[in-house]
MIDOZA-842300 format. One record per atom (N, C-alpha, C): residue in three letters; x, y, z. Coordinates in steps of 0.001 Angstrom, whole numbers, padded with zeros to 6 digits, always signed. Last residue first. Example, Ala and Ser with C-alpha at 12.3 -4.5 7.8 and 13.67 -1.06 7.14 Angstrom:
2
SER+012850-002250+007080/SER+013670-001060+007140/SER+012900+000030+007870/ALA+013190-005690+007800/ALA+012300-004500+007800/ALA+013200-003300+007800/
//
This chain:
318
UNK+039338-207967-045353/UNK+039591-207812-043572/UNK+039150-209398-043207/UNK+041129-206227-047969/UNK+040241-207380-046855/UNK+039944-207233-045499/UNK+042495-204750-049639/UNK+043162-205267-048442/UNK+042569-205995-047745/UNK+040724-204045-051376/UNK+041767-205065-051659/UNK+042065-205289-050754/UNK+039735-201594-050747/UNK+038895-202407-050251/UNK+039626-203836-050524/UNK+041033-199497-051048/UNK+041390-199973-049866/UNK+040486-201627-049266/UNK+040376-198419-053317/UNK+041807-198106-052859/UNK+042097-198705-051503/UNK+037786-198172-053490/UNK+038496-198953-054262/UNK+040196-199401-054083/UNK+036859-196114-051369/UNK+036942-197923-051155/UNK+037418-198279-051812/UNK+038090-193902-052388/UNK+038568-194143-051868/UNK+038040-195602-051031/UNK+036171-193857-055230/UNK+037495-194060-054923/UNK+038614-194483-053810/UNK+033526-193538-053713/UNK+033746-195050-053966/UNK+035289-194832-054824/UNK+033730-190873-052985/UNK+033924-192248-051747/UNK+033879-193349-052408/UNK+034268-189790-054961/UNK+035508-189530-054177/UNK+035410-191000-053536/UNK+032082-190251-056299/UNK+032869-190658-056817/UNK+034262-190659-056260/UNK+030404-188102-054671/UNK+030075-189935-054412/UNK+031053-190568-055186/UNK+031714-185757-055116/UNK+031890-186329-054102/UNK+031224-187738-053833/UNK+030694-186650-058384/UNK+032352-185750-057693/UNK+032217-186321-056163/UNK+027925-185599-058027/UNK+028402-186996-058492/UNK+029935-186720-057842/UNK+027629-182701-057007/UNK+027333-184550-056116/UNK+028051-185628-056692/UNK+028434-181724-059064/UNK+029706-181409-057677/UNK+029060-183073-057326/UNK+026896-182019-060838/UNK+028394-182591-060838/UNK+028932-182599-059781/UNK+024605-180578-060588/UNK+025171-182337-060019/UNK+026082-182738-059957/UNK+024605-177768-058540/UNK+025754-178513-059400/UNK+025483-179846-059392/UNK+022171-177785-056360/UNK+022056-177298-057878/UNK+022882-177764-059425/UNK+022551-180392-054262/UNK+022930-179224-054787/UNK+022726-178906-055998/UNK+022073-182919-052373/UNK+021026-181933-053274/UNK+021276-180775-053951/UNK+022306-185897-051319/UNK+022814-184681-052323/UNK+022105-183924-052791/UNK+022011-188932-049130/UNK+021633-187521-050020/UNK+022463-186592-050325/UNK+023670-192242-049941/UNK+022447-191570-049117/UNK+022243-190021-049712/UNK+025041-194128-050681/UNK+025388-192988-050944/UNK+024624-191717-050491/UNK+026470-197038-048656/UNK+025108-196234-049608/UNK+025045-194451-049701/UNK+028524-199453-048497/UNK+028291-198250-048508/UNK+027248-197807-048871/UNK+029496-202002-046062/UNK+028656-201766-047424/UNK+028040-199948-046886/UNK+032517-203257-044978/UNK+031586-201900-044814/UNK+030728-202313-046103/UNK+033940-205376-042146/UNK+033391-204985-043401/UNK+032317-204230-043977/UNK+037098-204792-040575/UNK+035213-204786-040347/UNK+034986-204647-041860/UNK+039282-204210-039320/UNK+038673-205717-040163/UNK+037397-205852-040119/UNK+040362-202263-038347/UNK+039338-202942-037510/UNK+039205-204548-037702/UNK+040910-200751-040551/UNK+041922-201093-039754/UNK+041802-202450-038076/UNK+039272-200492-041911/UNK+039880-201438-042452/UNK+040467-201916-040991/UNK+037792-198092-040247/UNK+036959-199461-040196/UNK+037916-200813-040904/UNK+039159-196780-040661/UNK+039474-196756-039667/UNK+038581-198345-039230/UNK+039166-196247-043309/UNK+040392-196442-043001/UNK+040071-197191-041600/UNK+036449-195197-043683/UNK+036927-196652-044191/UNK+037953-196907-043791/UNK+036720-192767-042173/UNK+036029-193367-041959/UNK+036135-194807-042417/UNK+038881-191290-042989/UNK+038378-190936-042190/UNK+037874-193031-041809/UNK+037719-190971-046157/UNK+039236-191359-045725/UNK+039135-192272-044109/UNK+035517-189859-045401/UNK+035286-190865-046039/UNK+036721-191406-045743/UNK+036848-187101-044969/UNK+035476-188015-044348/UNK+035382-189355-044371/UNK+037490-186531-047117/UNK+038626-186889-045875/UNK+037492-187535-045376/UNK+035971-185901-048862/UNK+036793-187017-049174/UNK+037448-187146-047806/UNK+035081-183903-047828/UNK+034261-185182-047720/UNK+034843-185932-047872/UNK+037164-182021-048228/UNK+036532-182016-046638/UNK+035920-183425-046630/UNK+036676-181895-050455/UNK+037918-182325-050253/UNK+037737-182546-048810/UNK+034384-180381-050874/UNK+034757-182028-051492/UNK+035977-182515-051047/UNK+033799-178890-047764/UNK+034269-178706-049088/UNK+034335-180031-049706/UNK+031050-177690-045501/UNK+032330-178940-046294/UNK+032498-178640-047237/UNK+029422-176455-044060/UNK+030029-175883-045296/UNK+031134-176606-045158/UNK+025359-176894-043717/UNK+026757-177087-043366/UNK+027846-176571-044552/UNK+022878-176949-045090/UNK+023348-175606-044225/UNK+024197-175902-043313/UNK+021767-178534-046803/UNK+022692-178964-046048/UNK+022317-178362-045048/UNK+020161-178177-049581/UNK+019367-178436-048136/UNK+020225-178893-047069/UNK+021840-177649-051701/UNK+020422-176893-050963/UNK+019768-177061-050053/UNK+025070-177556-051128/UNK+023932-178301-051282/UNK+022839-177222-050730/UNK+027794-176311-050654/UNK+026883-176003-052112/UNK+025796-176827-052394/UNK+029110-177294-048800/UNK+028847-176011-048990/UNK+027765-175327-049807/UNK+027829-180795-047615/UNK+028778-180070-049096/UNK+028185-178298-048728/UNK+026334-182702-046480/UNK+027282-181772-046204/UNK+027902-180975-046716/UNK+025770-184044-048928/UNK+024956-183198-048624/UNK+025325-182145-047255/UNK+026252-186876-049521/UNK+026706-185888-050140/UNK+026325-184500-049639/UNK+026313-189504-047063/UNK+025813-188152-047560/UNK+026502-187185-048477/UNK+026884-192259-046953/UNK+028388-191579-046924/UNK+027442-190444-048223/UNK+026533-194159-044404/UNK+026325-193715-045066/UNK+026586-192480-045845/UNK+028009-198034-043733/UNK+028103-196703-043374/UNK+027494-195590-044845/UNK+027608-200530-041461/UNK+026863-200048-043006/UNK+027619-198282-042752/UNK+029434-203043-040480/UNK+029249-201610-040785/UNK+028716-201038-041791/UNK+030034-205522-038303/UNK+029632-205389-039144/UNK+029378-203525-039336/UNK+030404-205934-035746/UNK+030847-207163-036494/UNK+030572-206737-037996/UNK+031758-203548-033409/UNK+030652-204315-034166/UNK+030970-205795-035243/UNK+031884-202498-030580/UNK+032812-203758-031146/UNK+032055-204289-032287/UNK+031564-200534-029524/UNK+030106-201015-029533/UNK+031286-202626-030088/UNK+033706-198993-028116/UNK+032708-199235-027470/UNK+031586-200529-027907/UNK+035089-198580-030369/UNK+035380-199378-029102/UNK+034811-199748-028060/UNK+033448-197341-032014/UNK+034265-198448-032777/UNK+034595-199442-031459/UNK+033581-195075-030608/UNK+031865-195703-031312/UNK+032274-197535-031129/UNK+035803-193750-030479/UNK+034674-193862-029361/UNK+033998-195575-029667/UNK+036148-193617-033276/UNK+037532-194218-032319/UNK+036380-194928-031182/UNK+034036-191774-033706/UNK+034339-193234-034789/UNK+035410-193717-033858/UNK+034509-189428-032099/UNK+033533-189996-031661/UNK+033338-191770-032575/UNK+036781-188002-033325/UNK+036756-188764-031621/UNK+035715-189635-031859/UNK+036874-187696-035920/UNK+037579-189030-035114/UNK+037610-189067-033935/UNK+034485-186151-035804/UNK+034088-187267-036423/UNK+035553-188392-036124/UNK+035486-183830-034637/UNK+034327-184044-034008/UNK+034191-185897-034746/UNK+037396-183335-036905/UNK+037811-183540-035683/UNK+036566-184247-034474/UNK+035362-182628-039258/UNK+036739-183669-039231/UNK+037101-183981-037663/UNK+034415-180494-038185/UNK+033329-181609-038050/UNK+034628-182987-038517/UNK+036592-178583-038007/UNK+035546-178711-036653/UNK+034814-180300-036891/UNK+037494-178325-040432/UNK+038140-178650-039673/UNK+037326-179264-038166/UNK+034774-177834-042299/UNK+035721-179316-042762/UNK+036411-179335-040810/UNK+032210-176477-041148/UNK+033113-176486-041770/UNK+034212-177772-041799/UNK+029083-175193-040254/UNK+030099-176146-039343/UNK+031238-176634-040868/UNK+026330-174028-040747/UNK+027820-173480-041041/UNK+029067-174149-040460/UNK+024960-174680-037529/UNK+024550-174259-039162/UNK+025977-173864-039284/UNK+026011-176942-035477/UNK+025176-176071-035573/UNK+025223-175933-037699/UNK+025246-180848-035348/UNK+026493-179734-035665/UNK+025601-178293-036289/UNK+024753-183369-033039/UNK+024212-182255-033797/UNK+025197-181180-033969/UNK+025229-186807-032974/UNK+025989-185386-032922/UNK+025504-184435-033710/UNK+023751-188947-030923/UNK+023553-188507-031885/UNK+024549-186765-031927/UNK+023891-192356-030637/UNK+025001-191281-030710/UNK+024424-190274-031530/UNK+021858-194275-030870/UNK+022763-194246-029695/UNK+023819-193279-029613/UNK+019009-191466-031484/UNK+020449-192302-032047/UNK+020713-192756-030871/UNK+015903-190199-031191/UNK+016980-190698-030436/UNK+017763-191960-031064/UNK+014386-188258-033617/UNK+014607-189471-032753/UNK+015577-189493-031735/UNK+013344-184875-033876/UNK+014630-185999-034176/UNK+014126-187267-033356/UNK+011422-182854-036234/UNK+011989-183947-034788/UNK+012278-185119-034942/UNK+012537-182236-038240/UNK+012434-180629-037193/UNK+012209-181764-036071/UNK+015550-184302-039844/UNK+013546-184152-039621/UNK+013552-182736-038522/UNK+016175-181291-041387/UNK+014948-181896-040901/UNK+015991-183371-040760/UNK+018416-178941-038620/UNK+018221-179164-040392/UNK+016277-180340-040319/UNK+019924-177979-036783/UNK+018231-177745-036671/UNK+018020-177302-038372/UNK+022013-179413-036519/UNK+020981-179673-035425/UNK+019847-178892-035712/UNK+022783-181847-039114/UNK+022566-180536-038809/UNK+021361-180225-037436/UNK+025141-184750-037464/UNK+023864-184582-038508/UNK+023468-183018-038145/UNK+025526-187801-037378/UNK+026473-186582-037304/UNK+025304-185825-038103/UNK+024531-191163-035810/UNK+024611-189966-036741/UNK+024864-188822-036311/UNK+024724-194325-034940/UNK+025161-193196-035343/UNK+025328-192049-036050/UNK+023505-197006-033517/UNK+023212-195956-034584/UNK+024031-194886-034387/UNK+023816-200427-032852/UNK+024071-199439-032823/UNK+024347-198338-033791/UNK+022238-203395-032764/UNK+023002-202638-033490/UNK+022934-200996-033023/UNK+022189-204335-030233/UNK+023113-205360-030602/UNK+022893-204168-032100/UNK+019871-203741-028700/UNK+021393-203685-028366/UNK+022809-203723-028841/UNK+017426-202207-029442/UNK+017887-203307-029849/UNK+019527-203250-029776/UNK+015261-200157-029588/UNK+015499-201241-028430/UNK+016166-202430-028713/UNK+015220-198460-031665/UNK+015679-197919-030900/UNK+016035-199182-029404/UNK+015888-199416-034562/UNK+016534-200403-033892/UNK+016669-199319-032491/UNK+014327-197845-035807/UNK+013665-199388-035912/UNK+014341-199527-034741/UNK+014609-194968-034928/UNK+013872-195442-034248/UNK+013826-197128-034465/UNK+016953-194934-036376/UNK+017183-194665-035349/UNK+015855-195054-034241/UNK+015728-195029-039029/UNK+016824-196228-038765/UNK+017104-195827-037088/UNK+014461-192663-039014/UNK+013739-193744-039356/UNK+014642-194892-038735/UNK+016426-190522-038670/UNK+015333-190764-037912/UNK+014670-191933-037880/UNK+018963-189386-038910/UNK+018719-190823-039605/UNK+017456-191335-038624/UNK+019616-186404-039742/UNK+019486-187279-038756/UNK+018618-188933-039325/UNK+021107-184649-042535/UNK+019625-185266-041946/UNK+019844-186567-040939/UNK+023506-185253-044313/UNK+023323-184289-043066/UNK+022431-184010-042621/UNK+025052-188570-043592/UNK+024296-187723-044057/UNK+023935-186551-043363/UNK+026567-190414-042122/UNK+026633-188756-041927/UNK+026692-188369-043259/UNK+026260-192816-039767/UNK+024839-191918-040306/UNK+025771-190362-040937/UNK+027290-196317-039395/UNK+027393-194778-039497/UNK+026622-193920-040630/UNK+025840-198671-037634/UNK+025354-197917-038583/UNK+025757-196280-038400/UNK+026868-201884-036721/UNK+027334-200368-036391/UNK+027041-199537-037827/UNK+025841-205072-034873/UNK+026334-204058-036352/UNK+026193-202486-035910/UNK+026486-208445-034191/UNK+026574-206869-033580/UNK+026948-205932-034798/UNK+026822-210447-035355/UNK+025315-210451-034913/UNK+025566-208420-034225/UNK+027622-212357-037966/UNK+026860-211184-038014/UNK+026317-210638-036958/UNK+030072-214800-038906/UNK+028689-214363-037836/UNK+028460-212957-037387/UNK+030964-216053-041748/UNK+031147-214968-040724/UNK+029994-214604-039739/UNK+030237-217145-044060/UNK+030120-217794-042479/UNK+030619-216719-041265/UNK+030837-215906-046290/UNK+031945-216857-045625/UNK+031858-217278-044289/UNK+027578-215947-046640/UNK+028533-215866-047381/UNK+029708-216708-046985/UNK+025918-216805-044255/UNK+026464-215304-044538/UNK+027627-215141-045373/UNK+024296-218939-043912/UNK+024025-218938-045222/UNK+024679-217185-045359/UNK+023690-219984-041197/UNK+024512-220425-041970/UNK+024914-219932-043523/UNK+021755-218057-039371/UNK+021415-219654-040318/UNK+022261-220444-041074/UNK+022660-216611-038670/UNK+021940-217195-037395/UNK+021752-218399-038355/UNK+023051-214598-041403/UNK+024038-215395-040477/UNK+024076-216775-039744/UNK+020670-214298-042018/UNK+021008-215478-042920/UNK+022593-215840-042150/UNK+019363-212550-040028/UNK+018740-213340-039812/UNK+019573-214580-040957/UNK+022010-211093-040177/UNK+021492-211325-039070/UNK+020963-212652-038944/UNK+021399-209540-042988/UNK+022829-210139-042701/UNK+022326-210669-041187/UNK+018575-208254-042566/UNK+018938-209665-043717/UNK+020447-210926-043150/UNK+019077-206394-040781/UNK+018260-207742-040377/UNK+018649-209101-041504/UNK+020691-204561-042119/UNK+021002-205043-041251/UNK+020257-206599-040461/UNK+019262-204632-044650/UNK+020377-204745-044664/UNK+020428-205390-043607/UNK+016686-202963-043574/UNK+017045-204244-043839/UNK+017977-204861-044621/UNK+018071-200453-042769/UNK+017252-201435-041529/UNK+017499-203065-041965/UNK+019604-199917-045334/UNK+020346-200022-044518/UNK+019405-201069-043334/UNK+016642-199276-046756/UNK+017624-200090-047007/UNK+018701-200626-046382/UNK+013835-198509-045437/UNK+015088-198367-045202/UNK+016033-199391-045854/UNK+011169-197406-048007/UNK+011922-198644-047394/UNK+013572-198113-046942/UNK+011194-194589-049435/UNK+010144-195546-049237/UNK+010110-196896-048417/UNK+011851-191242-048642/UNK+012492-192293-048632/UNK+011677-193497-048856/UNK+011677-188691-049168/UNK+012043-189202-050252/UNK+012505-190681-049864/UNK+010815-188152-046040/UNK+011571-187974-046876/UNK+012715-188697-048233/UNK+009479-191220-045493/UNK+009140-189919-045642/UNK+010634-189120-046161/UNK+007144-194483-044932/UNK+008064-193478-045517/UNK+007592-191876-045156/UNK+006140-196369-042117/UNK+005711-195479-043459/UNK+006724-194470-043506/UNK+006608-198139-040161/UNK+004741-198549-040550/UNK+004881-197336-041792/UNK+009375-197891-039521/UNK+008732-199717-040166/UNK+007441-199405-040256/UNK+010404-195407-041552/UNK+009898-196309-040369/UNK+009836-197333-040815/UNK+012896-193716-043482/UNK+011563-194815-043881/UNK+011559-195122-042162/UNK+015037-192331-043701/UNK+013842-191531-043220/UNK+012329-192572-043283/UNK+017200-193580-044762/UNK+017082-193118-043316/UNK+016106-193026-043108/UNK+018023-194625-047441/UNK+017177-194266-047169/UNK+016630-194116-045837/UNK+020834-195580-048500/UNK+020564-194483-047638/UNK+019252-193633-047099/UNK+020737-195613-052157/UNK+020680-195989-051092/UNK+020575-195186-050204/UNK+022789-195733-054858/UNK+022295-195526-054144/UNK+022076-195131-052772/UNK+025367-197738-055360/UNK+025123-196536-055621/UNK+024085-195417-055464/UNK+026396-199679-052486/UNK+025088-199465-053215/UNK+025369-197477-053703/UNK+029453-201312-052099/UNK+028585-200577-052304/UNK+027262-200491-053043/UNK+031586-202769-049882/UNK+031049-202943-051167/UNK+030012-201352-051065/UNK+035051-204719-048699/UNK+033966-203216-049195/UNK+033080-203290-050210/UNK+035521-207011-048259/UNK+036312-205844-047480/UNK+034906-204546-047581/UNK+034577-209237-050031/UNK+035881-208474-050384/UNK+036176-207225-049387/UNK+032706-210699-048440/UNK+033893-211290-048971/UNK+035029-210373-049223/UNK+031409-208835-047195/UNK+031552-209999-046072/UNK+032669-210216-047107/UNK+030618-206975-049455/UNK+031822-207062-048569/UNK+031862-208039-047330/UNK+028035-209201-050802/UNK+030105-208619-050976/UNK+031185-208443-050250/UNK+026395-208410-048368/UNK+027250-209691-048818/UNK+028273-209689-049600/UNK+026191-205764-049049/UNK+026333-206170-047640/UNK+026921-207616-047736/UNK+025683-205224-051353/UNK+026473-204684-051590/UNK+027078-205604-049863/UNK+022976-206903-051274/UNK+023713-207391-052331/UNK+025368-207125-051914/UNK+021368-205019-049921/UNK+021419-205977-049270/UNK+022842-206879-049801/UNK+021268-202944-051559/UNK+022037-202442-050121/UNK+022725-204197-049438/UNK+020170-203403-053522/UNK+020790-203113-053883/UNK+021948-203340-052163/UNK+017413-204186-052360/UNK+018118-204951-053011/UNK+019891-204524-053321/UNK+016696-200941-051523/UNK+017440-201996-050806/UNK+017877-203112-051025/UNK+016334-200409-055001/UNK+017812-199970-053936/UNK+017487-200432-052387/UNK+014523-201833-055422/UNK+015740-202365-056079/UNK+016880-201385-055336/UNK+012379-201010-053951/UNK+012935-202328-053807/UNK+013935-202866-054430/UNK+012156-198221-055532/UNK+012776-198950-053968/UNK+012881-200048-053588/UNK+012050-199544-058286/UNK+012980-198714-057643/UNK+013059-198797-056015/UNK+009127-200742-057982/UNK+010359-200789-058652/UNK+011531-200452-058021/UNK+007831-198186-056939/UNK+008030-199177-056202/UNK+008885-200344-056537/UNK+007934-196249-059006/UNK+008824-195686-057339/UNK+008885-197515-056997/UNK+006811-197103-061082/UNK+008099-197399-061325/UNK+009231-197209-059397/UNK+004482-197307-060522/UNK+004800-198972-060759/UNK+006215-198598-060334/UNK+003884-194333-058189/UNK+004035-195115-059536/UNK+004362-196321-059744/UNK+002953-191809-056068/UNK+003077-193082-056323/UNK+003247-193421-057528/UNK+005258-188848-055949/UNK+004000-189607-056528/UNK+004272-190902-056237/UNK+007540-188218-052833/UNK+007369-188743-054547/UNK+006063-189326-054683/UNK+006893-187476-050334/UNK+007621-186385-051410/UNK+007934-187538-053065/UNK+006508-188912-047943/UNK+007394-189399-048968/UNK+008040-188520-049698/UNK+004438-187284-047371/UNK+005466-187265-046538/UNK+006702-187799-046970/UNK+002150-187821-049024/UNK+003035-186619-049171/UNK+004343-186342-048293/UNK+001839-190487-048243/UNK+002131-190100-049404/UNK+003250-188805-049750/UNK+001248-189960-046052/UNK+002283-190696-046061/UNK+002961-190692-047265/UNK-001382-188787-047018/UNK-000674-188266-045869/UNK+000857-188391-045666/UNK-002706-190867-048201/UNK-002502-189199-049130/UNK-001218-188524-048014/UNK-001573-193850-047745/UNK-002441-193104-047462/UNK-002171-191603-047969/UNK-001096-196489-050164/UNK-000432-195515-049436/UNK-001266-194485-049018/UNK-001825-197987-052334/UNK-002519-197383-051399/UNK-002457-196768-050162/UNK-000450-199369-054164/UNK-000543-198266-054391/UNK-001487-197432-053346/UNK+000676-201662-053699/UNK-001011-202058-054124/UNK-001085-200399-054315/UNK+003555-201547-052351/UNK+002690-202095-053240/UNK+001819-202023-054259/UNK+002400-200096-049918/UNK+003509-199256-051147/UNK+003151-200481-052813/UNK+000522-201826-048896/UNK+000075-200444-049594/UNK+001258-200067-050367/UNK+002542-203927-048235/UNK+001069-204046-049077/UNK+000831-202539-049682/UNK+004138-202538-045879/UNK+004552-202911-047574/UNK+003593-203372-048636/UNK+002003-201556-044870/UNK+002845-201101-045428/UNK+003007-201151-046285/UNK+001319-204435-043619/UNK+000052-203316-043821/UNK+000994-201989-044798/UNK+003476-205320-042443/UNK+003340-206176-043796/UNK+001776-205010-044150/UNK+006292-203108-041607/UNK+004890-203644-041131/UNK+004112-203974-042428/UNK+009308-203657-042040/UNK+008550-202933-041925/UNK+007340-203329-041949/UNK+011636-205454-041689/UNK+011623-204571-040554/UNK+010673-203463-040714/UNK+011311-208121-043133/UNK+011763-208045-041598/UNK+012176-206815-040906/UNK+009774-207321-044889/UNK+008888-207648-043870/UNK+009983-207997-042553/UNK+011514-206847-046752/UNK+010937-205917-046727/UNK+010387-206455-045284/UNK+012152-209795-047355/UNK+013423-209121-046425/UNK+012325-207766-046217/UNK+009343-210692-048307/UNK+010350-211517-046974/UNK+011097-210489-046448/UNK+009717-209589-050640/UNK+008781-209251-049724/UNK+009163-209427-048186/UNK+013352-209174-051519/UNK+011958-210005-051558/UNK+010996-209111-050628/UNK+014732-206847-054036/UNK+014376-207013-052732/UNK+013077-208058-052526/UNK+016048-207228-056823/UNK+015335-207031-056093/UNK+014803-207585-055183/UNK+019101-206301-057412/UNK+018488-207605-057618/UNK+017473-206570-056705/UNK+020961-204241-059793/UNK+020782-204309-057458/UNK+019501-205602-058107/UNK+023495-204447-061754/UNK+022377-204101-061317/UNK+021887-204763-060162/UNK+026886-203887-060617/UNK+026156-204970-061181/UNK+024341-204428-060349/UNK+030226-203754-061952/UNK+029012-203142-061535/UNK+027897-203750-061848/UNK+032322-205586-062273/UNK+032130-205009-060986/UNK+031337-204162-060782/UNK+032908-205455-065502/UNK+032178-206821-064638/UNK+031391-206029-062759/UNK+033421-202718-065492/UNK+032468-203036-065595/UNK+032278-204460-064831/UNK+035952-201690-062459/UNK+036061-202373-063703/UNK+034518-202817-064292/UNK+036362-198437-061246/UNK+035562-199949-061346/UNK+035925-200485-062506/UNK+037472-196269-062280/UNK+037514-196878-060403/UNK+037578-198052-060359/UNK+037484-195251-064691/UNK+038499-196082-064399/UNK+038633-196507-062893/UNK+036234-193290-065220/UNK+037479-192640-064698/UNK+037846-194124-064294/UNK+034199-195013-066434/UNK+035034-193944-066782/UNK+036180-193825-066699/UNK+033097-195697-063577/UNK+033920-196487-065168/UNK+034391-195746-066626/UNK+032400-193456-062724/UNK+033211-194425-061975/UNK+033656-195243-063032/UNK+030834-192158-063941/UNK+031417-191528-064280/UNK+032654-192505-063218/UNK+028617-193882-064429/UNK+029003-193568-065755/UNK+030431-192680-065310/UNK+027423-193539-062032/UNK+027791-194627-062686/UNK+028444-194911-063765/UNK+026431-190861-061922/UNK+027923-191361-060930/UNK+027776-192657-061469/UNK+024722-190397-063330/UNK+026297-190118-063998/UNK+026767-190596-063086/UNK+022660-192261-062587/UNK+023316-192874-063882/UNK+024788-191952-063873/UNK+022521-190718-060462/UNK+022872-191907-060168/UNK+023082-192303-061389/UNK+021692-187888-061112/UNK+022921-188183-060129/UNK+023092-189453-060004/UNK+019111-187547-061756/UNK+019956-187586-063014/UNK+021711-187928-061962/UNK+017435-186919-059697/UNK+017388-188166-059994/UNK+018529-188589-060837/UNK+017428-185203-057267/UNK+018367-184361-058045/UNK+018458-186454-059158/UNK+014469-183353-056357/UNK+015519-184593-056068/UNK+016213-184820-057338/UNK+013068-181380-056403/UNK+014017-181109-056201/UNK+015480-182253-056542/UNK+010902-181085-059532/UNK+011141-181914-058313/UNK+012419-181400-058579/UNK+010598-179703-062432/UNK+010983-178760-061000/UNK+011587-179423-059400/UNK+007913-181954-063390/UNK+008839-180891-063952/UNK+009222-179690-062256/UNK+007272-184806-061685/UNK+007039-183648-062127/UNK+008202-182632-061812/UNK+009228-187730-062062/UNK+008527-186710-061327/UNK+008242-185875-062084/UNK+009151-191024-062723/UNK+008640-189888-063278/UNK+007733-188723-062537/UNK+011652-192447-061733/UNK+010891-192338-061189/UNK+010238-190794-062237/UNK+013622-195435-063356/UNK+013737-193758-062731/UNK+012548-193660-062718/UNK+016197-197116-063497/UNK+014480-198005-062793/UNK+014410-195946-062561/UNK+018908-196793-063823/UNK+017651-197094-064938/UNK+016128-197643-064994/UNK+019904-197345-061328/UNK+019599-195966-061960/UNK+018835-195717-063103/UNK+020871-199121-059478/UNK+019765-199263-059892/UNK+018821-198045-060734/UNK+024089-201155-058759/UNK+022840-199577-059285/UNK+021500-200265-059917/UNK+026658-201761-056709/UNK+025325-202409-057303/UNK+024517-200923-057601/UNK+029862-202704-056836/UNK+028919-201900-057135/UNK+028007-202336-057068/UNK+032680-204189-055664/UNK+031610-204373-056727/UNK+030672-203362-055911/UNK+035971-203490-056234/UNK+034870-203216-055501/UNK+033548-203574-056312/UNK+039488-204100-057067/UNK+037845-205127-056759/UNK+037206-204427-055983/UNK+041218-202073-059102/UNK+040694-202448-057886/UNK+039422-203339-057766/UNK+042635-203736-062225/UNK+041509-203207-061655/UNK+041221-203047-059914/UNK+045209-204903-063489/UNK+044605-203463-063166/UNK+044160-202899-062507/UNK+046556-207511-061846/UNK+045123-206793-061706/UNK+044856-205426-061399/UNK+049940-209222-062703/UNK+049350-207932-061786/UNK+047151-207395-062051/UNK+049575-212289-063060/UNK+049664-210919-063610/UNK+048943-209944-062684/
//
């Protein structure tokens, strides 16, 4: 019998929430509705959403400094790093970030099997390996990428698929500073980000690709700028593997973009971008990385575009 349902499995972690003070910008109420609003509308089938397991110490330690992850921990994060984070410490932040790179890691072994997976979440760019910062506490994507690596090299990557060259698309509209420095000496994964040239971080790292798009850069210009350089990327680096991060925050109507995509601009994006990776046979785990606009709806709306358009393509396998 035919199967209603497209197969994408999901992973959330939206009921682990972080108690900010009244006014925080970060828009937290965006991950239960985009969860609520994918089974809904009928993307996902429930079995196919499945809370993010949490992250071991182990995978945390293969790409951030065990003095670190102790303090995010033990709550002793220095006042400095603290504020660089932009969230209070709490039981519950640390909860929560270890359940959205759990989440990342989960969505990364899926699609070894089904083509595509996702973390409703995720996208935390801005973490180093010695300390967070923008809203970020642990890169999920860094260790993503080391997890699938180090359980490849061992036998244990799901369908045995060997992991060892990976390709991290960045287009969120913040330069992926943190993920750009872990793997700045490391050959074998390659970084990519499309990103506002004088949005934050105010200093950038060095990407193996980094495309800065002035203020006000619009669907047609950054659509076109984004299939040369994914054709480029794709043939050049030959990856075996693709985290890609699929920013809400290009959007016209985000508060901290100062780019002007439309949702329909993102959805092509995203079109764009999984298509070109099916077409490859590469397998993508998604993370929904940032949104900040006043409308949540609009955010949820465009994270609900991109996990429509994996659902619609992630059957085909690779």
């Amino acid at each position: 019998m035919f199967n209603q349902w497209p197969v994408v499995r999901v992973f959330y972690s939206d009921h682990f929430v972080l108690p900010l003070p009244e006014g925080h910008k970060f828009p937290m109420a965006k991950y239960a509705k985009l969860r609520e609003r994918i089974l809904g509308e009928r993307i996902v089938s429930a079995p196919d959403v499945e809370e993010a397991p949490l992250a071991s110490l182990d995978d945390l330690r293969l790409v951030h400094d065990t003095g670190y992850v102790d303090a995010v921990l033990n709550g002793t994060v220095p006042r400095e790093v603290q504020r660089r984070i932009g969230f209070p410490w709490s039981p519950q932040m640390v909860e929560r970030a270890r359940r959205s790179v759990g989440a990342t890691i989960a969505a990364a072994n899926a699609a070894i099997e089904d083509g595509i997976a996702a973390n409703l979440a995720g996208g935390t760019h801005h973490a180093f390996a010695d300390r967070g910062e923008g809203y970020c506490v642990f890169n999920d994507v860094a260790v993503g990428v080391r997890v699938l690596q180090r359980d490849s090299s061992i036998g244990q990557g799901g369908t045995g698929r060997a992991i060892r060259r990976v390709l991290v698309i960045d287009l969120d509209v913040h330069q992926g500073n943190g993920t750009a420095s872990i793997f700045a000496d490391d050959d074998d994964v390659f970084t990519f980000s499309m990103h506002g040239e004088k949005n934050f971080p105010f200093k950038k790292e060095r990407s193996n690709l980094d495309v800065a798009l002035p203020d006000g850069t619009a669907d047609a210009a950054y659509l076109d700028l984004l299939r040369f350089h994914l054709d480029d990327v794709l043939n050049r680096h030959r990856p075996d593997f693709v985290f890609y991060l699929a920013g809400a925050d290009p959007f016209h109507g985000d508060r901290l973009g100062r780019l002007k995509l439309t949702i329909e601009g993102l959805r092509q994006r995203d079109e764009m971008v999984l298509h070109a990776c099916t077409r490859a046979r590469l397998p993508v785990a998604l993370s929904m990385s940032g949104g900040y606009a006043a409308d949540v709806d609009s955010i949820v709306t465009i994270h609900t575009n991109t996990i429509r358009v994996a659902a619609s393509l992630c059957s085909i396998g690779v």
